[in-house]
PDB file of the backbone (N, CA, C, O) and the ligand in Angstrom, with CONECT records:
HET     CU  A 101       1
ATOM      1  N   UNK A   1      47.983 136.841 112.380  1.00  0.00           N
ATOM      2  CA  UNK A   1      47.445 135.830 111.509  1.00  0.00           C
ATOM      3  C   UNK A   1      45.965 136.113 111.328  1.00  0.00           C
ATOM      4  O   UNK A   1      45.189 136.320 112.260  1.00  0.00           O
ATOM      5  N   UNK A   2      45.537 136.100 109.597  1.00  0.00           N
ATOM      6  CA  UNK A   2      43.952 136.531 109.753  1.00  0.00           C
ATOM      7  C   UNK A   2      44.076 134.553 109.533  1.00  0.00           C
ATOM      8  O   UNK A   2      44.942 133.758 109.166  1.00  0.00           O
ATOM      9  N   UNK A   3      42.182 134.468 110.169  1.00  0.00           N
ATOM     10  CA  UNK A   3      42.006 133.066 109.338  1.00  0.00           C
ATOM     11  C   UNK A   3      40.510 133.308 109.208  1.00  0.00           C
ATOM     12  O   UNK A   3      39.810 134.006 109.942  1.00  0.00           O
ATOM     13  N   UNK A   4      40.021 132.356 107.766  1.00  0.00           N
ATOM     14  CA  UNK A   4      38.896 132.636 107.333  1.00  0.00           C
ATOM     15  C   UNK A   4      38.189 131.174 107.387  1.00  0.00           C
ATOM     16  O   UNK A   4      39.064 130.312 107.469  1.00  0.00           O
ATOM     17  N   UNK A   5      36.863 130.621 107.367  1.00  0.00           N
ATOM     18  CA  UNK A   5      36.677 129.499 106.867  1.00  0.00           C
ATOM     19  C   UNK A   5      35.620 129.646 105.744  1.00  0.00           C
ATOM     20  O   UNK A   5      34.804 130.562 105.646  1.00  0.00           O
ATOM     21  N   UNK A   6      35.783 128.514 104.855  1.00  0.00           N
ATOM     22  CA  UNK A   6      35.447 128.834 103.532  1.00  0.00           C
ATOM     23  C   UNK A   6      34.054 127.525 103.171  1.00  0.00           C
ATOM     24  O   UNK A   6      33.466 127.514 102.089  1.00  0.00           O
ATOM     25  N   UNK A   7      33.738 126.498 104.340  1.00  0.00           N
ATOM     26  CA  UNK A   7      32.711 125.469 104.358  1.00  0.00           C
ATOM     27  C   UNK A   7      32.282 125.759 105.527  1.00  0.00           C
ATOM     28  O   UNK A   7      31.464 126.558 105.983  1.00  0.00           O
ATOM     29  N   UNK A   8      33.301 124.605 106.132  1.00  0.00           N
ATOM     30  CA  UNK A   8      32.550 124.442 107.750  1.00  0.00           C
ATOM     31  C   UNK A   8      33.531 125.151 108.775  1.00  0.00           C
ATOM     32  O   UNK A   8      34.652 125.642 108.642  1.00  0.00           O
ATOM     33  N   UNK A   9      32.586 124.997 109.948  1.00  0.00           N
ATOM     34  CA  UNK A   9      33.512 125.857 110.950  1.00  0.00           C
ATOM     35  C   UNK A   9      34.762 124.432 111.390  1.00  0.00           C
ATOM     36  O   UNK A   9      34.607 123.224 111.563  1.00  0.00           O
ATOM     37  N   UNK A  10      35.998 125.372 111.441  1.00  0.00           N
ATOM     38  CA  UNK A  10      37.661 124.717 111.802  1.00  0.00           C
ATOM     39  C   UNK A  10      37.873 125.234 113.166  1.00  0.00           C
ATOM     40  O   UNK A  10      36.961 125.744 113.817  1.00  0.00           O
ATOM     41  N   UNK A  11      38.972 125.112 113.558  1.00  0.00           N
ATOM     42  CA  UNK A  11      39.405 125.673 114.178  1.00  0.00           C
ATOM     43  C   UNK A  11      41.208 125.604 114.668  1.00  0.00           C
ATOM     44  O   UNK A  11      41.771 124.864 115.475  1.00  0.00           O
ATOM     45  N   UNK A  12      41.597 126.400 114.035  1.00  0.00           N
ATOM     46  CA  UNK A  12      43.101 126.572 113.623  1.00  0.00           C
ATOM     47  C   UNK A  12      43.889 126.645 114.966  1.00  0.00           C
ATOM     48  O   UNK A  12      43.731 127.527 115.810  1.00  0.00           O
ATOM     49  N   UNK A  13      44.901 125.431 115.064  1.00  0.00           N
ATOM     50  CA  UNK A  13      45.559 125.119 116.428  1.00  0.00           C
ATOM     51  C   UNK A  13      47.360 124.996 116.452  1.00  0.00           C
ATOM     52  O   UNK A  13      48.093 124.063 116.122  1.00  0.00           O
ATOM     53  N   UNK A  14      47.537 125.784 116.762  1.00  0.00           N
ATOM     54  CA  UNK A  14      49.146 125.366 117.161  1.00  0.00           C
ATOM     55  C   UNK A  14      49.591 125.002 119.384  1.00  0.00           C
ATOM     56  O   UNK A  14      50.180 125.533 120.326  1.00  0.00           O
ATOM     57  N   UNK A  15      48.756 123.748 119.041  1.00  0.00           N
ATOM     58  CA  UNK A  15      49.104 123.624 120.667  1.00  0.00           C
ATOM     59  C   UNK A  15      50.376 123.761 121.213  1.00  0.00           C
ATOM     60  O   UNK A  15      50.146 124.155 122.356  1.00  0.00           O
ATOM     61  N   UNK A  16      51.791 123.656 121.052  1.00  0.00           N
ATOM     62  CA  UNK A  16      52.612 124.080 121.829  1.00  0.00           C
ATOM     63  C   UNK A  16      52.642 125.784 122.489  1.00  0.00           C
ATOM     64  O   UNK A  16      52.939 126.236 123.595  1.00  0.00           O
ATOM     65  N   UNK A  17      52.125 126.480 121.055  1.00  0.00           N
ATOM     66  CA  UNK A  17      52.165 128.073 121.184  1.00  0.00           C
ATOM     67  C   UNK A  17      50.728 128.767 122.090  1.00  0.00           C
ATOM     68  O   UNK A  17      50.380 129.911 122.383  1.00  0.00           O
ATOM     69  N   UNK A  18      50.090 127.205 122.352  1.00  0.00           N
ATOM     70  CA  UNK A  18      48.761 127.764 123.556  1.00  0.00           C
ATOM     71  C   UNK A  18      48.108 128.977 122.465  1.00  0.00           C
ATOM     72  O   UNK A  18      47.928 130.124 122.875  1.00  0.00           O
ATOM     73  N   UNK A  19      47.838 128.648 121.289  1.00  0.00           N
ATOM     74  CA  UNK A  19      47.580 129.686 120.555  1.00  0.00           C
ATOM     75  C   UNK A  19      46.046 128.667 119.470  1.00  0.00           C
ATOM     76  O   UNK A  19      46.185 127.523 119.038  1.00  0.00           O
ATOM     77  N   UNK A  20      44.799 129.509 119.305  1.00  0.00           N
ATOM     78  CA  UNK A  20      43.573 128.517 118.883  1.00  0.00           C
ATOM     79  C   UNK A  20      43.018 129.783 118.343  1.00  0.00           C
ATOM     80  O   UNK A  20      43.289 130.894 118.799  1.00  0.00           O
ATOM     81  N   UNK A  21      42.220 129.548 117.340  1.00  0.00           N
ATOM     82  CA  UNK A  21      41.381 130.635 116.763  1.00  0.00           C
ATOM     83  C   UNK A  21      40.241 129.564 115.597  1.00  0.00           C
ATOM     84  O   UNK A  21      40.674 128.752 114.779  1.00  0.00           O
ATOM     85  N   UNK A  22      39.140 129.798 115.785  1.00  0.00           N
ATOM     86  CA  UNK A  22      38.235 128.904 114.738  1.00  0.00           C
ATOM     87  C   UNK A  22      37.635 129.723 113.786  1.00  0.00           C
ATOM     88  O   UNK A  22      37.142 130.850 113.837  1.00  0.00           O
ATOM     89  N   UNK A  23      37.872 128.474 112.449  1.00  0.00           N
ATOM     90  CA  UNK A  23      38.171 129.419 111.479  1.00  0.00           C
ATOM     91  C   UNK A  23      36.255 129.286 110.944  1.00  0.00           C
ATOM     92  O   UNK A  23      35.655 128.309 110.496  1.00  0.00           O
ATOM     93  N   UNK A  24      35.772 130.642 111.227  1.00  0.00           N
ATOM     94  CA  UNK A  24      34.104 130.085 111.102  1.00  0.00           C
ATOM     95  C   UNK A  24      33.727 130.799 109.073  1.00  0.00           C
ATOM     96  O   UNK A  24      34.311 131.791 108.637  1.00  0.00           O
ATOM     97  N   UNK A  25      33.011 130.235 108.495  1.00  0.00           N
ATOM     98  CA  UNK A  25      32.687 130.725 107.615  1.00  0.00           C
ATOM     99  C   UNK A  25      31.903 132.037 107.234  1.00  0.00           C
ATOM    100  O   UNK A  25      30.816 132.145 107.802  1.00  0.00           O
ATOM    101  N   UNK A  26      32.251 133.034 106.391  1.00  0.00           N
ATOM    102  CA  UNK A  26      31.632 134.121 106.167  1.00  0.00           C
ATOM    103  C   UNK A  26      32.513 135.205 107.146  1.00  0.00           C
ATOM    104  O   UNK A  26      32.712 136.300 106.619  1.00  0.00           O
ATOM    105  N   UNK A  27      33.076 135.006 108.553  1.00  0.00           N
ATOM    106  CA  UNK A  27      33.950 135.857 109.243  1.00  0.00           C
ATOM    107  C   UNK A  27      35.804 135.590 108.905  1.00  0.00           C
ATOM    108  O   UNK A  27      36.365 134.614 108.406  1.00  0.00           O
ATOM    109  N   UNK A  28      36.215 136.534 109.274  1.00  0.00           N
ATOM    110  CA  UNK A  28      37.679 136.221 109.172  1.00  0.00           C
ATOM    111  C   UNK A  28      37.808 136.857 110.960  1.00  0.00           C
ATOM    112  O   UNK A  28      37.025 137.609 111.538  1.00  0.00           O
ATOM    113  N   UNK A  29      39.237 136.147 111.546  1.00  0.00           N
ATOM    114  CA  UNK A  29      39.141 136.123 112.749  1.00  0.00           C
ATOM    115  C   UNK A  29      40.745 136.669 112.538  1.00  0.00           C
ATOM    116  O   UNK A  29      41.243 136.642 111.413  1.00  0.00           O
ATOM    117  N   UNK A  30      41.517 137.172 113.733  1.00  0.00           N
ATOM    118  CA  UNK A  30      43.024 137.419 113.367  1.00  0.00           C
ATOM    119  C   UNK A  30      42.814 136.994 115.304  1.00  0.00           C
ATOM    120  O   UNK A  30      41.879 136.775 116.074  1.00  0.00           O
ATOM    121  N   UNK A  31      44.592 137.083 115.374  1.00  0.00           N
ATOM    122  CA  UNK A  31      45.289 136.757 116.477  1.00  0.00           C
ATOM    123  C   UNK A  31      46.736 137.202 115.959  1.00  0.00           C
ATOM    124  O   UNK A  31      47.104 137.166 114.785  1.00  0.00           O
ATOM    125  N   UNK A  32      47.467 137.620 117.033  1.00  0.00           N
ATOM    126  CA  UNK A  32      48.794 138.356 117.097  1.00  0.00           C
ATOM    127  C   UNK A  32      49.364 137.109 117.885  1.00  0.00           C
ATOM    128  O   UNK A  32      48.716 136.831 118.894  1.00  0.00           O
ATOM    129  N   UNK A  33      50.700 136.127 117.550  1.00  0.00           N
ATOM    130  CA  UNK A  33      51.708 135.817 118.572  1.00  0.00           C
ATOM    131  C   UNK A  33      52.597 135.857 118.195  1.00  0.00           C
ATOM    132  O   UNK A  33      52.703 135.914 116.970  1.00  0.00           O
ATOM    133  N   UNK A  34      54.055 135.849 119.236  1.00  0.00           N
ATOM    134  CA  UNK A  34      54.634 135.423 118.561  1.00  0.00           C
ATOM    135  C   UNK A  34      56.019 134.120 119.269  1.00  0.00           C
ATOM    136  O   UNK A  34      56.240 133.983 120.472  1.00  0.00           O
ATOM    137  N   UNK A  35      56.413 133.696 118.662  1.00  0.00           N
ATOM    138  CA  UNK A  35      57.558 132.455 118.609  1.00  0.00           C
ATOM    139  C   UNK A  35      58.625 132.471 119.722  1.00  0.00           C
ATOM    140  O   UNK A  35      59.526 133.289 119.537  1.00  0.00           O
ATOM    141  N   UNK A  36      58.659 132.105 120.271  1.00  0.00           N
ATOM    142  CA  UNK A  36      59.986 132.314 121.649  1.00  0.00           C
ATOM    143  C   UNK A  36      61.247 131.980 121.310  1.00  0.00           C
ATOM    144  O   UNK A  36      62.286 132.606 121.520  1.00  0.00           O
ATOM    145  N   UNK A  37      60.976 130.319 120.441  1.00  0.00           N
ATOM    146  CA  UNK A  37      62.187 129.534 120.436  1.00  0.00           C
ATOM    147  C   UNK A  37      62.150 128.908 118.632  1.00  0.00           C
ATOM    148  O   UNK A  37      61.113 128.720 117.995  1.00  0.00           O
ATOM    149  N   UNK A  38      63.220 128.737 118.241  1.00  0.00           N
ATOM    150  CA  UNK A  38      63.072 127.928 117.198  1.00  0.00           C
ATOM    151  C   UNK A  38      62.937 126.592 117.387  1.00  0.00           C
ATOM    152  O   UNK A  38      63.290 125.961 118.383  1.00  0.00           O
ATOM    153  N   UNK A  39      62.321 126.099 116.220  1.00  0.00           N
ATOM    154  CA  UNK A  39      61.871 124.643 115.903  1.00  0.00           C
ATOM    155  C   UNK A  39      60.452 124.112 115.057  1.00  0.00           C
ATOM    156  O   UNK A  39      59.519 124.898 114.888  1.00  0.00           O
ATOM    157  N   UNK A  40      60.423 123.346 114.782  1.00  0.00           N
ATOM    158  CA  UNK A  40      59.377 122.915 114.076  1.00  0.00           C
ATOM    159  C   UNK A  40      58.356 122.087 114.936  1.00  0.00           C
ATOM    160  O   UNK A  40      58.427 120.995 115.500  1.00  0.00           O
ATOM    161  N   UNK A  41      57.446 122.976 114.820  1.00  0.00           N
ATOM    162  CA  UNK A  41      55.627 122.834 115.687  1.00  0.00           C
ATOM    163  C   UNK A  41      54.721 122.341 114.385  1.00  0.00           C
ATOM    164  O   UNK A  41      54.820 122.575 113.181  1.00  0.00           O
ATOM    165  N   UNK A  42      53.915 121.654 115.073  1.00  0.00           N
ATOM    166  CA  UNK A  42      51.997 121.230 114.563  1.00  0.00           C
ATOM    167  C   UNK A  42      51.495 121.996 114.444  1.00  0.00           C
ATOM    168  O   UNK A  42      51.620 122.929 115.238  1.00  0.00           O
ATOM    169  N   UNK A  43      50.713 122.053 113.485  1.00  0.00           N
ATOM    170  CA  UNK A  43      49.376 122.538 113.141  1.00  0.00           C
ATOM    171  C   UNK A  43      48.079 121.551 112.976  1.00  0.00           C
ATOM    172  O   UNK A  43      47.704 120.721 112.148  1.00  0.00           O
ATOM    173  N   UNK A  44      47.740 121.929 113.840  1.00  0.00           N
ATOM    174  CA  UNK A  44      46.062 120.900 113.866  1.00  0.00           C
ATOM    175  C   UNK A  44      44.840 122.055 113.703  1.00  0.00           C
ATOM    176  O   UNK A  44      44.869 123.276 113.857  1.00  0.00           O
ATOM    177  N   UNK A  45      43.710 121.095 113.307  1.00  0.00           N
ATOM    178  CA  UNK A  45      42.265 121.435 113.573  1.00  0.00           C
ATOM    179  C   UNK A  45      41.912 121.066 114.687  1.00  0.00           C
ATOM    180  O   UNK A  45      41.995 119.864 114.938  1.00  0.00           O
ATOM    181  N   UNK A  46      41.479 121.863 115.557  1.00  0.00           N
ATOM    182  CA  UNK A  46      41.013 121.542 116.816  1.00  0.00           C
ATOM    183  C   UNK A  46      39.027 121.350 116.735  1.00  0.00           C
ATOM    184  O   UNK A  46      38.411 121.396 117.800  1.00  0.00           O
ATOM    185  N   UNK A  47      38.453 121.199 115.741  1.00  0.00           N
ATOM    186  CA  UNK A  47      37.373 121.094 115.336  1.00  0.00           C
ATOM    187  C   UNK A  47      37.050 119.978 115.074  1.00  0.00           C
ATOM    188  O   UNK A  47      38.116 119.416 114.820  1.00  0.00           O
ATOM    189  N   UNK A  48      36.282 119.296 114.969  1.00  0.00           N
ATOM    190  CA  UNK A  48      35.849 118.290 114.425  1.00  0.00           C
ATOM    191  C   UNK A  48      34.756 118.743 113.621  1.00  0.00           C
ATOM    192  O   UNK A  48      33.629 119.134 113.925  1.00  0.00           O
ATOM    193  N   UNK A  49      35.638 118.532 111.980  1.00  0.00           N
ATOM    194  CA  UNK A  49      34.843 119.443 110.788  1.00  0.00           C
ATOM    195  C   UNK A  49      34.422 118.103 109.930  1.00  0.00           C
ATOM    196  O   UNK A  49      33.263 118.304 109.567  1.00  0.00           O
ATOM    197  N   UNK A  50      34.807 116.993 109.515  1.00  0.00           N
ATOM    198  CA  UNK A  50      34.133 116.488 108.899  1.00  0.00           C
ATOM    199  C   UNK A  50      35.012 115.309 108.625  1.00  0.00           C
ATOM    200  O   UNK A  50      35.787 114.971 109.520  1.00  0.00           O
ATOM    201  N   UNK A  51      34.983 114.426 107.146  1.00  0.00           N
ATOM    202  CA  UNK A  51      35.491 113.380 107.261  1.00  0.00           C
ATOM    203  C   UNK A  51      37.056 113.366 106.682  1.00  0.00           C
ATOM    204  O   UNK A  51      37.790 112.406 106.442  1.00  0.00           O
ATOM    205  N   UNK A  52      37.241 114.524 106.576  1.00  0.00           N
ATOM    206  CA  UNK A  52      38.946 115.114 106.143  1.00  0.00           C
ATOM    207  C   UNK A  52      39.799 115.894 107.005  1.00  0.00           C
ATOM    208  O   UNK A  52      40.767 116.594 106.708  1.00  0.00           O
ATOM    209  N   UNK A  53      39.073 115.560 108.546  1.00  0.00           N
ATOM    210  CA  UNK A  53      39.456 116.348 110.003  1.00  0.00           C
ATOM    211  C   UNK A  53      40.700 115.683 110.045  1.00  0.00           C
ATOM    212  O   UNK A  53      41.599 116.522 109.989  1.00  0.00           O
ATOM    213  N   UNK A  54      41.173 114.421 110.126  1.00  0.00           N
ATOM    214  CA  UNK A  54      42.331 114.102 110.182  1.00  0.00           C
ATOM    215  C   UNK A  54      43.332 114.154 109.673  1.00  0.00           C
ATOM    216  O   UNK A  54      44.348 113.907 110.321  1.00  0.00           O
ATOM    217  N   UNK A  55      43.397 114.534 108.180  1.00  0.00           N
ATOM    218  CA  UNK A  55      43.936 114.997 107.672  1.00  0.00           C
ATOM    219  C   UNK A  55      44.739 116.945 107.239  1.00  0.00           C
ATOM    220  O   UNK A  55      45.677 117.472 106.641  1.00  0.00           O
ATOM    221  N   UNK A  56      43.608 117.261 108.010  1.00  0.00           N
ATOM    222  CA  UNK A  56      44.350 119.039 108.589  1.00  0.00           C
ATOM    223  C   UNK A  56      45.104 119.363 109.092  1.00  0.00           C
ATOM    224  O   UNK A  56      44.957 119.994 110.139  1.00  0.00           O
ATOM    225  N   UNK A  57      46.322 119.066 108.550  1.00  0.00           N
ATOM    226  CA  UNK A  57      47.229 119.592 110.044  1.00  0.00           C
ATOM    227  C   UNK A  57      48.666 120.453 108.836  1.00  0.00           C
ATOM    228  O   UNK A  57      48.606 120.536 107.609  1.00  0.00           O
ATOM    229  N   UNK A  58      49.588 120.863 109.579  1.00  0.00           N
ATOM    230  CA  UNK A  58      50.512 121.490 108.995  1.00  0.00           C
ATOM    231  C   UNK A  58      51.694 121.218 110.168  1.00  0.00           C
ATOM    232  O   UNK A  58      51.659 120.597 111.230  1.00  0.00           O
ATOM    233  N   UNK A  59      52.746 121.963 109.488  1.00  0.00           N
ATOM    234  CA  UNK A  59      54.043 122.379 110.654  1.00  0.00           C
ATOM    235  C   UNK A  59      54.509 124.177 110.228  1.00  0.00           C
ATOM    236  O   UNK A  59      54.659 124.712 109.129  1.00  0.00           O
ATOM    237  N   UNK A  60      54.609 124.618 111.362  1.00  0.00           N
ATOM    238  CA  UNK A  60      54.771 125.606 111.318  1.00  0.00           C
ATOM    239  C   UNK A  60      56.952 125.439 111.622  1.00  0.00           C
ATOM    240  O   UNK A  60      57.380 124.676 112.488  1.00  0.00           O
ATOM    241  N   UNK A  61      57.698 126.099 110.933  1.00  0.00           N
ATOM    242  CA  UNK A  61      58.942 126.156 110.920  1.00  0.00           C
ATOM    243  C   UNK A  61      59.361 127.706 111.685  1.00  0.00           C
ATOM    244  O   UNK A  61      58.710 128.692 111.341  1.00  0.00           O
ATOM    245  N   UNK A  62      60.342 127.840 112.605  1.00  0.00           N
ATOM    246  CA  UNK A  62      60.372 129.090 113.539  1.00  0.00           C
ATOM    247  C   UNK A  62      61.936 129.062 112.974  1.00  0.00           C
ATOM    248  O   UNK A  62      62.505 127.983 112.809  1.00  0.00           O
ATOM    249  N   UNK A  63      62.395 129.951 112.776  1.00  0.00           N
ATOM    250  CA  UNK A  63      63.974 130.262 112.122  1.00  0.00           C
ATOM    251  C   UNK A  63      64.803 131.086 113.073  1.00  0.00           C
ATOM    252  O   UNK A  63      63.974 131.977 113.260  1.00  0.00           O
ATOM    253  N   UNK A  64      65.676 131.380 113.695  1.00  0.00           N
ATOM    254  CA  UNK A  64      66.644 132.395 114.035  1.00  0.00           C
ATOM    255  C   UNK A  64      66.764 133.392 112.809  1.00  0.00           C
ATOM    256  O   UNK A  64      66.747 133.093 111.615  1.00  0.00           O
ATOM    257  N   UNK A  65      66.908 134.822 113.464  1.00  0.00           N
ATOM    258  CA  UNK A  65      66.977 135.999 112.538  1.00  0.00           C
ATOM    259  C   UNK A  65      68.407 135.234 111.476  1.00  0.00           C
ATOM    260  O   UNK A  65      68.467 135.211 110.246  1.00  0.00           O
ATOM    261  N   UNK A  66      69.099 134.853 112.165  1.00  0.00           N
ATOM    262  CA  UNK A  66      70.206 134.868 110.782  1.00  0.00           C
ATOM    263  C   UNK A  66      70.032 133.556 110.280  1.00  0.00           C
ATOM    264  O   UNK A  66      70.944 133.255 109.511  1.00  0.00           O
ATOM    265  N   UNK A  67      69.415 132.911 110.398  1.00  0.00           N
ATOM    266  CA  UNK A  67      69.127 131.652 109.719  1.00  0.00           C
ATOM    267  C   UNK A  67      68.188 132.038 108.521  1.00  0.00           C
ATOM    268  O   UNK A  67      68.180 131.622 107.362  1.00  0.00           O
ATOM    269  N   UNK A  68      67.328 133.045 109.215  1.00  0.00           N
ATOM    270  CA  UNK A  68      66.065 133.466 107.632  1.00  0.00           C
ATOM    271  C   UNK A  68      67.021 134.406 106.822  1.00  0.00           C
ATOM    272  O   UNK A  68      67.204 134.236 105.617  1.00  0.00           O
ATOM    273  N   UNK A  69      67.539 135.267 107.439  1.00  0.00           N
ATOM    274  CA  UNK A  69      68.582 136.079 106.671  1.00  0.00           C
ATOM    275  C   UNK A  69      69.396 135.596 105.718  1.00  0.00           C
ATOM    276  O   UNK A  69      69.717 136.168 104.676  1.00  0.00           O
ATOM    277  N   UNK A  70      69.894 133.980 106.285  1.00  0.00           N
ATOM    278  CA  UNK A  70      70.691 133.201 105.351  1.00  0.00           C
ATOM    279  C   UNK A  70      70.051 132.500 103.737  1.00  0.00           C
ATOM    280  O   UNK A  70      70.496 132.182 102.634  1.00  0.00           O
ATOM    281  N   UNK A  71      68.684 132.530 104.509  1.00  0.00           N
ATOM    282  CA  UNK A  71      67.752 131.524 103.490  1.00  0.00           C
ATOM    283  C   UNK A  71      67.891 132.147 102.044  1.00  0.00           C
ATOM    284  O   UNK A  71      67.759 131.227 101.237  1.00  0.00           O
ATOM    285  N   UNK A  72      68.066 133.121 101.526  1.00  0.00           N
ATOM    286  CA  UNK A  72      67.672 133.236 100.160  1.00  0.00           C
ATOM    287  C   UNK A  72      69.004 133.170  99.355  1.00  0.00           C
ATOM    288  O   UNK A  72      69.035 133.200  98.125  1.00  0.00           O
ATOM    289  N   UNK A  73      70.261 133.065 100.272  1.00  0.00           N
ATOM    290  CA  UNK A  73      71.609 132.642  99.890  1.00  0.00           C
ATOM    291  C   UNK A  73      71.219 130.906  99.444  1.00  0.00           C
ATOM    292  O   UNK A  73      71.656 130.443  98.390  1.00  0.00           O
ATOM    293  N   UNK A  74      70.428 130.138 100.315  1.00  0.00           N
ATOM    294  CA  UNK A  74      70.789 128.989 100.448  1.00  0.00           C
ATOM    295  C   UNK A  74      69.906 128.453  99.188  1.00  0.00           C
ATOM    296  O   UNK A  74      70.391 127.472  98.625  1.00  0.00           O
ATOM    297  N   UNK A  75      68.828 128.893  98.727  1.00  0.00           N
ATOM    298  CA  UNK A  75      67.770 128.924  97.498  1.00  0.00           C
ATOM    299  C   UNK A  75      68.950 129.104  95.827  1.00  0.00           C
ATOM    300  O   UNK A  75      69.279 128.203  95.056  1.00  0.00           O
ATOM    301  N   UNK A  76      69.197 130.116  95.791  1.00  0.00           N
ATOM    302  CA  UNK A  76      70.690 130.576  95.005  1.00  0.00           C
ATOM    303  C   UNK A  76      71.419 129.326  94.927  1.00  0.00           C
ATOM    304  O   UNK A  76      71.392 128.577  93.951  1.00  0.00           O
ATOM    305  N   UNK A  77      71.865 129.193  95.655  1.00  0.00           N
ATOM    306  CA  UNK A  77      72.684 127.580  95.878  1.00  0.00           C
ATOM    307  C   UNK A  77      72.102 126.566  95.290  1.00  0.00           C
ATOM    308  O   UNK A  77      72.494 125.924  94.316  1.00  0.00           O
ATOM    309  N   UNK A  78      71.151 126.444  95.918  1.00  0.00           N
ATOM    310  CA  UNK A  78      70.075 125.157  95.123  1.00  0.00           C
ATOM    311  C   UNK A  78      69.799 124.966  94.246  1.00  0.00           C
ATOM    312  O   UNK A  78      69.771 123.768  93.964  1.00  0.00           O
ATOM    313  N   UNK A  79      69.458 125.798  93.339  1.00  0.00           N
ATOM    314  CA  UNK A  79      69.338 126.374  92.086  1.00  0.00           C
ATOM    315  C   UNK A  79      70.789 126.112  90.919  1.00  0.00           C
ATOM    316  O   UNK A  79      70.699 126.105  89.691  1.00  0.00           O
ATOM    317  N   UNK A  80      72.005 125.924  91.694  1.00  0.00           N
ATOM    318  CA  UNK A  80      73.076 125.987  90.942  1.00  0.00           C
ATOM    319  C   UNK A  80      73.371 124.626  90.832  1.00  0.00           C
ATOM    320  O   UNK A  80      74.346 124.257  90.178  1.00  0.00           O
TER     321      UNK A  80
HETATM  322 CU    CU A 101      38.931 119.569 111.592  1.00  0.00          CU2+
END
């Protein structure tokens, strides 16, 4: 994962995966992990960047190989 920051300094958090990198402006930072188990994890700012800090967050989605394998069957489908 590269991460960049583009204002203020962040700092990009997936606490279950014990995994943190801050995202500072003008640098880009990377980190290598990877996923053990499937399921759906947080994404937070572990920064306190400003008055839209609470609002930073994401979910990161972890798939089994044949579950992603399945995915572009299941898109096709959707579509119909
Ligand atoms: Cu923040």
């Amino acid at each position: 994962m590269r991460i960049r920051g583009r204002d203020v300094l962040h700092s990009f958090s997936i606490p279950e995966f014990r995994v943190k990198l801050d995202a500072v402006p003008g640098i880009t930072g990377g980190m290598n992990f990877t996923p053990l188990r499937p399921g759906e994890y947080e994404i937070a700012c572990a920064e306190l960047c400003g008055m839209g800090h609470y609002r930073m967050g994401g979910r990161v989605f972890v798939h089994t190989p044949e579950d992603f394998d399945a995915w572009p069957a299941s898109l096709k489908e959707a579509q119909q």
